[in-house]
BAGU-407839 format. One record per atom (N, C-alpha, C): atom name; residue number from 1; z, x, y. Coordinates in steps of 0.001 Angstrom, whole numbers, plus 500000, padded with zeros to 6 digits. Layout:
residues N
{"CA"; NUM; {Z; X; Y}};
...
END
This chain:
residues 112
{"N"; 1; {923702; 527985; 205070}};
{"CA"; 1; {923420; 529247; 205704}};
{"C"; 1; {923461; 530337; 204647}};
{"N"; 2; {922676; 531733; 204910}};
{"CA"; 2; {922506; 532597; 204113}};
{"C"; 2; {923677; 533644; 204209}};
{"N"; 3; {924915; 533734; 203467}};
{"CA"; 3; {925335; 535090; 203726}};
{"C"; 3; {924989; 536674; 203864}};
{"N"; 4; {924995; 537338; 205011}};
{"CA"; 4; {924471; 538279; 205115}};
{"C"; 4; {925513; 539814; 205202}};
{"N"; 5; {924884; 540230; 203907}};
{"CA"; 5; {926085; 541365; 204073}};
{"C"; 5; {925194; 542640; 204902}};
{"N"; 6; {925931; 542972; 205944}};
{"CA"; 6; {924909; 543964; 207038}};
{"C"; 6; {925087; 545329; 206497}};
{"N"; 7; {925377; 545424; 205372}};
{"CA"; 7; {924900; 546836; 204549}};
{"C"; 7; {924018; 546823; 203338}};
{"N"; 8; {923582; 545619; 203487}};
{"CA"; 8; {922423; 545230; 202460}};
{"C"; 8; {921082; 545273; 203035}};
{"N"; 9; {920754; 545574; 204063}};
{"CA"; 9; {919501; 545770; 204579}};
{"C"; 9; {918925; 544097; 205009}};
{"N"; 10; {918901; 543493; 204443}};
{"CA"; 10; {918760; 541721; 205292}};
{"C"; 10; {919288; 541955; 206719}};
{"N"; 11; {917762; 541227; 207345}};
{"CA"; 11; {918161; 541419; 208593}};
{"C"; 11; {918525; 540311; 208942}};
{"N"; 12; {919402; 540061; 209692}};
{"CA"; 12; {920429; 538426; 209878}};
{"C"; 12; {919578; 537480; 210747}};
{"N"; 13; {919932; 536747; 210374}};
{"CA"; 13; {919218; 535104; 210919}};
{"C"; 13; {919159; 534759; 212500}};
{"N"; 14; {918172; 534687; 213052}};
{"CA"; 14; {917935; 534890; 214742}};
{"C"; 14; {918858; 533538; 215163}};
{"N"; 15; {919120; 532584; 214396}};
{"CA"; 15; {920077; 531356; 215262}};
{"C"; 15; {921215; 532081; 214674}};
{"N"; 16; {921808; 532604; 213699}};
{"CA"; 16; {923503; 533023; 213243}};
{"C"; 16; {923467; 534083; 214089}};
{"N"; 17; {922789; 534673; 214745}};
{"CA"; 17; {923266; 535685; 215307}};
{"C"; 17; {923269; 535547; 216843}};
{"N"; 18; {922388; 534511; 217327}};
{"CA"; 18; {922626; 533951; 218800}};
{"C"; 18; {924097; 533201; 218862}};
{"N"; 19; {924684; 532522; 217951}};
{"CA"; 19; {925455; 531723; 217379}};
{"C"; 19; {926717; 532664; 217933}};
{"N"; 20; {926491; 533673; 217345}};
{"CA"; 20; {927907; 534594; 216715}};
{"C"; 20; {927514; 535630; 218238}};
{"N"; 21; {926744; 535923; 218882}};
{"CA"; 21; {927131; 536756; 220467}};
{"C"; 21; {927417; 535912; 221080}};
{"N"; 22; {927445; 534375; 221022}};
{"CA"; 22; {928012; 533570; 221874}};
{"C"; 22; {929355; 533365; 221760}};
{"N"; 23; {929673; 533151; 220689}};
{"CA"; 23; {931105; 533164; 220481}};
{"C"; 23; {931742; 534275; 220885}};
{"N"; 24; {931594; 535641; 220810}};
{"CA"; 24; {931957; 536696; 220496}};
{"C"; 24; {932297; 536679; 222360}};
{"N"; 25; {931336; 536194; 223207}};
{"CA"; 25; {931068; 536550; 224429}};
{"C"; 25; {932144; 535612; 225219}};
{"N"; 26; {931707; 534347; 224612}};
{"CA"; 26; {933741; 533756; 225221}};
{"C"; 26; {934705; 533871; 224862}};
{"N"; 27; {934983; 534397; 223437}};
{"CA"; 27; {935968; 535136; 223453}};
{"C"; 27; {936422; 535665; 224505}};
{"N"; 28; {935538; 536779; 224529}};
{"CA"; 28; {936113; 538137; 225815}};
{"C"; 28; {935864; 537435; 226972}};
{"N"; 29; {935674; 536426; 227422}};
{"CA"; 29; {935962; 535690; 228661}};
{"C"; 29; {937335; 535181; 228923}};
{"N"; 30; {937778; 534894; 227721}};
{"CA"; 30; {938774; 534282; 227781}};
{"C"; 30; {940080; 535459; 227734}};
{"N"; 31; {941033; 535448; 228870}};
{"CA"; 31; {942030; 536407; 229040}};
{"C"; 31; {943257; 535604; 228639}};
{"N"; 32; {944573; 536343; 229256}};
{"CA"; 32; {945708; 535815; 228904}};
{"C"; 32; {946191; 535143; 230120}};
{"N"; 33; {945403; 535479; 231207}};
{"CA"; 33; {945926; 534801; 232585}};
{"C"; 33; {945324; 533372; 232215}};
{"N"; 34; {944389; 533068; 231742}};
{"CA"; 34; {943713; 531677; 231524}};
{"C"; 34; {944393; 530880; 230759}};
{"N"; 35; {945661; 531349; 229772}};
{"CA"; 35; {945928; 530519; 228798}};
{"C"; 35; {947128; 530108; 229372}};
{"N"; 36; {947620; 528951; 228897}};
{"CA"; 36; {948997; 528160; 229112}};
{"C"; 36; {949911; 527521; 228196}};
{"N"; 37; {951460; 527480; 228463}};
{"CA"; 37; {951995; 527031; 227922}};
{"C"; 37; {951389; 525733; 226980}};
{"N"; 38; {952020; 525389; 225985}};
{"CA"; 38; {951571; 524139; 225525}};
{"C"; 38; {952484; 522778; 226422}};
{"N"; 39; {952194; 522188; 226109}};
{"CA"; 39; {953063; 520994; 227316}};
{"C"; 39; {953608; 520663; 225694}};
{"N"; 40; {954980; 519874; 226619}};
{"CA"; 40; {955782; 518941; 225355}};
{"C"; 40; {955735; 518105; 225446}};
{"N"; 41; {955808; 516998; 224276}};
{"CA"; 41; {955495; 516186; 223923}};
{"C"; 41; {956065; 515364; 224670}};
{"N"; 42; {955694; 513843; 225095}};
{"CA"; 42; {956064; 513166; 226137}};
{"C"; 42; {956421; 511827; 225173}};
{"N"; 43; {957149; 510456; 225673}};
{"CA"; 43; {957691; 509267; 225363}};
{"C"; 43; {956584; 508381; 225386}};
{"N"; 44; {955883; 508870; 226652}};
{"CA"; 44; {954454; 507642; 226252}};
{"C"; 44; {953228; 508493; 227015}};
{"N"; 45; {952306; 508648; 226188}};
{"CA"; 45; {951227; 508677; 226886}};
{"C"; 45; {950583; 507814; 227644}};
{"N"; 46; {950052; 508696; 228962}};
{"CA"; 46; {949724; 507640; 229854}};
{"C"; 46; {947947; 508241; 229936}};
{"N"; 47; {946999; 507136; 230499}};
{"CA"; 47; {945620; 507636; 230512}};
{"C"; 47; {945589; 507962; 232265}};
{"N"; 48; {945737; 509226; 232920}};
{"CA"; 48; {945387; 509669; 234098}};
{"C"; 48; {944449; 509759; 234851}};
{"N"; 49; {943370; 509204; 235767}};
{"CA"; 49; {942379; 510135; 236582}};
{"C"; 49; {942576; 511266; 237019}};
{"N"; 50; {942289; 512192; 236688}};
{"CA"; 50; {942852; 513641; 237948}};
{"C"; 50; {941973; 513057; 239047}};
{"N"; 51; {942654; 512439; 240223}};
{"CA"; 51; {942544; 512461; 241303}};
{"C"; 51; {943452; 513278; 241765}};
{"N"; 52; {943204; 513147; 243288}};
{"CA"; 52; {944301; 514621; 243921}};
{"C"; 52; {944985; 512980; 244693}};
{"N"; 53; {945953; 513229; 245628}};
{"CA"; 53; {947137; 512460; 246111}};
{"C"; 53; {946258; 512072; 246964}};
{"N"; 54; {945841; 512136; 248459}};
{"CA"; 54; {945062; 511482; 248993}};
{"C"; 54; {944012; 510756; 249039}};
{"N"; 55; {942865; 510748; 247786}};
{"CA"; 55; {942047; 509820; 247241}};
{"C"; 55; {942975; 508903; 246904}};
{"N"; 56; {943844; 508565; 246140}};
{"CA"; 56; {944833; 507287; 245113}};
{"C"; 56; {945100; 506993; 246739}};
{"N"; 57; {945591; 507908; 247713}};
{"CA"; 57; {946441; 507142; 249105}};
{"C"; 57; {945077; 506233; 249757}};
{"N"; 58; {943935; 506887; 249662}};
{"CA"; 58; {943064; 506153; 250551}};
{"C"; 58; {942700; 504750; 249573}};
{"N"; 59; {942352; 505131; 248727}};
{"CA"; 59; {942232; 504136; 247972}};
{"C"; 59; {943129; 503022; 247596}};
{"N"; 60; {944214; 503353; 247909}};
{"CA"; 60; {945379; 502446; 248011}};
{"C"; 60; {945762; 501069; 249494}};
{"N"; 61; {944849; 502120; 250380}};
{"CA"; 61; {945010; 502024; 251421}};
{"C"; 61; {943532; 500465; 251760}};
{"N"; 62; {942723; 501087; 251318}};
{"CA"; 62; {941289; 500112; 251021}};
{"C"; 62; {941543; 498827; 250272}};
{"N"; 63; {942487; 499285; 249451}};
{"CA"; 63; {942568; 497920; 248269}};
{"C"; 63; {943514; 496794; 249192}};
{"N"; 64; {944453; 497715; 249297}};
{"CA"; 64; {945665; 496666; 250605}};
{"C"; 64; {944902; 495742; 251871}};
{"N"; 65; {943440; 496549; 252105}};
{"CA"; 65; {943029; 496106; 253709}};
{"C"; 65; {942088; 494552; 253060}};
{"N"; 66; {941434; 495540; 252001}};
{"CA"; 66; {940948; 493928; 251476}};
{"C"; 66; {941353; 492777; 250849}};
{"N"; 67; {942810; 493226; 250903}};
{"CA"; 67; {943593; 492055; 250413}};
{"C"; 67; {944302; 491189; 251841}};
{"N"; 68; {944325; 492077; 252566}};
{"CA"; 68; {944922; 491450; 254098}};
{"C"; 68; {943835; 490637; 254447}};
{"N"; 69; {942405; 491106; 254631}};
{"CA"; 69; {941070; 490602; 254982}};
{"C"; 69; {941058; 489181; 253894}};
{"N"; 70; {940894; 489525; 252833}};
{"CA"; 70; {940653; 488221; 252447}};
{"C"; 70; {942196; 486879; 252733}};
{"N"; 71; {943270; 487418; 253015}};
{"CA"; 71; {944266; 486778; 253254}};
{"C"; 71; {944015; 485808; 254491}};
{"N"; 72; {943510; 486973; 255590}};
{"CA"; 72; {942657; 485963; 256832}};
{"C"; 72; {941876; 485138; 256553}};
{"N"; 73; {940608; 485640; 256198}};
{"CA"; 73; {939571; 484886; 255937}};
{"C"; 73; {939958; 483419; 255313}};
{"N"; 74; {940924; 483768; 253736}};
{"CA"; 74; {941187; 482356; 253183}};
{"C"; 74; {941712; 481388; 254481}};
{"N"; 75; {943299; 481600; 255126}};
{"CA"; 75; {943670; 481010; 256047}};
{"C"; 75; {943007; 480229; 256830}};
{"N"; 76; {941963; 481139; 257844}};
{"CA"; 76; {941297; 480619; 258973}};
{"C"; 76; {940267; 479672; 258333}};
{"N"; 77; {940223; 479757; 256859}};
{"CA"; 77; {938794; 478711; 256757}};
{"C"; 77; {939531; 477478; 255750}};
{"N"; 78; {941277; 477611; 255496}};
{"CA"; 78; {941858; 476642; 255011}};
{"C"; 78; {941530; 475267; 255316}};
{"N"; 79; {941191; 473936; 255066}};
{"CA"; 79; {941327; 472570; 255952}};
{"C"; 79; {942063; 472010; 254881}};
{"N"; 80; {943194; 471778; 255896}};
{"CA"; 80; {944137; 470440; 255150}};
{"C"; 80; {943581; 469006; 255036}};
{"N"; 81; {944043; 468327; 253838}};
{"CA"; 81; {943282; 467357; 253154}};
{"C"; 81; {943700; 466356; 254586}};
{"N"; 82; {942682; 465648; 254763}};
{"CA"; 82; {943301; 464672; 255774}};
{"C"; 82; {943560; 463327; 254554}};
{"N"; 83; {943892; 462103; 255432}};
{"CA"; 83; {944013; 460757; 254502}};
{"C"; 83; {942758; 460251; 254658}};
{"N"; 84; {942471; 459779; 253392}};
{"CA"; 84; {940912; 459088; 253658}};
{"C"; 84; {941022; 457577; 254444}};
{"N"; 85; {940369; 456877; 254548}};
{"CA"; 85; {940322; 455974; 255614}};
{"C"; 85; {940315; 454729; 254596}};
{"N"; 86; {941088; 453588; 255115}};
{"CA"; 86; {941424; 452562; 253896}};
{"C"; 86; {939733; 451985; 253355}};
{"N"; 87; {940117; 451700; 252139}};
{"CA"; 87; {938561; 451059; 251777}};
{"C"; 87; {938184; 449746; 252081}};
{"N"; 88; {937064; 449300; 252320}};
{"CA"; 88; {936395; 448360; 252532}};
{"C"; 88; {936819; 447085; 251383}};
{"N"; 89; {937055; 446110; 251941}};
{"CA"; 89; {937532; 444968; 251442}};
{"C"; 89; {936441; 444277; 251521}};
{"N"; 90; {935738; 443499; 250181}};
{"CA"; 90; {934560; 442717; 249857}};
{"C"; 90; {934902; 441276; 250734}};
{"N"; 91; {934357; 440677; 251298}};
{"CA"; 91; {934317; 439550; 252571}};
{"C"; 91; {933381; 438354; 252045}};
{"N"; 92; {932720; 438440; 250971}};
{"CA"; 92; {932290; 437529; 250307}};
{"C"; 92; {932422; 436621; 249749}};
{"N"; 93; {932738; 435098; 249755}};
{"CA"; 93; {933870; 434210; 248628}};
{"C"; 93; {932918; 434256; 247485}};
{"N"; 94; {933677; 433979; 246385}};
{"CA"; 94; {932888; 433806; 245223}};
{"C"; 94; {932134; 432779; 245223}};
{"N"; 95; {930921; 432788; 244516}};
{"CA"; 95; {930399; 431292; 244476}};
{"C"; 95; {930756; 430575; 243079}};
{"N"; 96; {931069; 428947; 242953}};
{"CA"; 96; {931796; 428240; 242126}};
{"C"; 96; {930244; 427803; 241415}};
{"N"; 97; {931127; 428165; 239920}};
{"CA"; 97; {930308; 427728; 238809}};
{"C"; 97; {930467; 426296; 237909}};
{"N"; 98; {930052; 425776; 237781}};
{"CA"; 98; {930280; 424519; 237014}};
{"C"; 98; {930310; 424950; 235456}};
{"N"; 99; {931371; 424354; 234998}};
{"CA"; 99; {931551; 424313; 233602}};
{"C"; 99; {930549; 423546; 232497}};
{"N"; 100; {930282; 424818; 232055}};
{"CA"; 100; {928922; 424685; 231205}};
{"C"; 100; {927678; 424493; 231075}};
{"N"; 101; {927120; 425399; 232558}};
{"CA"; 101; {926356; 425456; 233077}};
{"C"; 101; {926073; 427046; 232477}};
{"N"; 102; {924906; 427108; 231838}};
{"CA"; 102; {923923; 428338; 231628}};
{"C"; 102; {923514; 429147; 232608}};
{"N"; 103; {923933; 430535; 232530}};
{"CA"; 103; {923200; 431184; 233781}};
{"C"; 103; {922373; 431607; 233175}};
{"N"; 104; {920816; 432129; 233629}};
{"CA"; 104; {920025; 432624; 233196}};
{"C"; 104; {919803; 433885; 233668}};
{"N"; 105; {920085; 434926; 232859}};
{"CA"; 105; {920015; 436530; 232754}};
{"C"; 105; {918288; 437214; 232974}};
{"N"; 106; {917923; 437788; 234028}};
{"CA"; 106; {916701; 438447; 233657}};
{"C"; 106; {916519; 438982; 232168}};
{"N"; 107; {915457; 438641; 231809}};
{"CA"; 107; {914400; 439122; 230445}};
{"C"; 107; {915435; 438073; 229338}};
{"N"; 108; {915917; 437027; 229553}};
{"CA"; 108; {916568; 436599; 228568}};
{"C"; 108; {916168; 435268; 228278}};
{"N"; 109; {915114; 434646; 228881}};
{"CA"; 109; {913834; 433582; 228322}};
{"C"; 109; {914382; 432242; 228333}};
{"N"; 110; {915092; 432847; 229352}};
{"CA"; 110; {916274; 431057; 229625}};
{"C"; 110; {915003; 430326; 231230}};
{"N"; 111; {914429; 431516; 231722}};
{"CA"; 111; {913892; 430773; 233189}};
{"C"; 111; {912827; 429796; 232545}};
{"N"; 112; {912004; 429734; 231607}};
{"CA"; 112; {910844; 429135; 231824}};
{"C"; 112; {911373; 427597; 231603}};
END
């Protein structure tokens, strides 16, 4: 930026000087009723929503109902394991093989 000394005839820069009535203008917005103590320093910072007390209550209130709701829901659609039913016992006797007798395996060129 160009320093401008305003008794040098330079006429000042149209953004430094929009710049500088803006500032100048919140300044004087700003009173002493607006300003506040500084707060002291605290043990732990915590990260807050500014919500107001009754949003956190309703919302507290919503989170609880859908936890009751799904509490039902799980319940009523619980099914206890029943016992499965004994298994089927093979009823077939084996058939007896003679000793040293070749079985012949598909694709294994024992049939012809």
């Amino acid at each position: 930026m160009i320093e401008h000394d305003h008794g040098s005839g330079l006429p000042p820069d149209p953004l430094e000087q929009r710049l500088s009535d803006a500032l100048r203008a919140r300044t004087d917005s700003v009173g002493l009723s607006d300003l506040r103590p500084a707060a002291p320093p605290s043990s732990h910072a915590r990260f807050r929503l500014p919500v107001s007390r009754p949003v956190r209550r309703a919302v507290l209130l919503l989170v609880l109902a859908a936890v009751v709701v799904g509490v039902l829901f799980v319940s009523a659609h619980w099914e206890r394991p029943t016992q499965a039913p004994p298994a089927n016992v093979p009823t077939a006797p084996p058939t007896p093989t003679t000793p040293g007798a070749v079985t012949a395996s598909p694709g294994s060129g024992l049939d012809r």
